[in-house]
C-alpha positions, 0 to 999 in steps of 0.5 A: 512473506510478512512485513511490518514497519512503523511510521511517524507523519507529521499530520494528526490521525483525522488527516492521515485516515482521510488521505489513506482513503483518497485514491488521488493520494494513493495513485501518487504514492503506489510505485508504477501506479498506472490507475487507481479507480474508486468503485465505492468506499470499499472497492479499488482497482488498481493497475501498477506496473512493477520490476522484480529483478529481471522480471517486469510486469503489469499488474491488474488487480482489485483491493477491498478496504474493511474501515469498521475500525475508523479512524483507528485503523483499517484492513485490507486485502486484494489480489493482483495478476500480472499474466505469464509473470505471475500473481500477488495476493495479500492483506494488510492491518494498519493502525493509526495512533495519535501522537500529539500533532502527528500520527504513528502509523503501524501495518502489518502485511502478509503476501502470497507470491506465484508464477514466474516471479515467485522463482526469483528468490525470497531475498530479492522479493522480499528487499524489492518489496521493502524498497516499494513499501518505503517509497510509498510511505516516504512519499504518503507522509508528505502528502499527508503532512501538506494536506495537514498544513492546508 
């Protein structure tokens, strides 16, 4: 599965790539986010909890960051496992493109889905991870836009 979106925050790209790298921000933002643990720039681990239709799940997973495109942009990757309801794994490319005082944020992810939830239908999983992704970005432009007013 492949998703994609644009974002406009009020913040200038300095503030939005710092935020995008501060796991207090992230923990905020990351729906069920349980734990976010920094183990260096580049390593997080990460517990969230998630509901997928009839199925819900603690996830353990770990994400590595590639920041050779600072402030540009930035990649990621990781994989998660949520035990008898299956496993998530994935990357994602986001773009950071300056716009006057604010900031186009653009990412492109792609997920690979298995176990129990993968049985649920693409439909379902695909609008359930179109919601979570709106609501973290929702919430990530305005705390980015108020540690850009700060």
């Amino acid at each position: 599965m492949e998703l994609n979106d644009e974002i406009r925050i009020a913040a200038p790209r300095d503030t939005v790539y710092r935020a995008l790298n501060n796991p207090e921000i992230l923990r905020e933002c990351i729906p069920g986010c349980e734990e976010l643990i920094q183990h260096s720039p580049e390593h997080l681990e990460a517990k969230v909890v998630l509901k997928i239709g009839p199925v819900k799940a603690r996830f353990a997973g770990e994400v590595t960051l590639d920041n050779s495109n600072a402030p540009d942009g930035f990649s990621l990757s990781g994989e998660g496992k949520g035990g008898a309801a299956g496993f998530a794994k994935g990357g994602a490319d986001v773009t950071l493109t300056p716009d006057g005082d604010e900031t186009v944020l653009t990412y492109t992810a792609k997920v690979d889905i298995g176990g129990k939830i993968a049985q649920l239908g693409s439909r379902l999983i695909a609008g359930t991870a179109k919601k979570l992704s709106g609501k973290f970005f929702d919430k990530f432009g305005e705390l980015a836009a108020e540690q850009s007013a700060s």
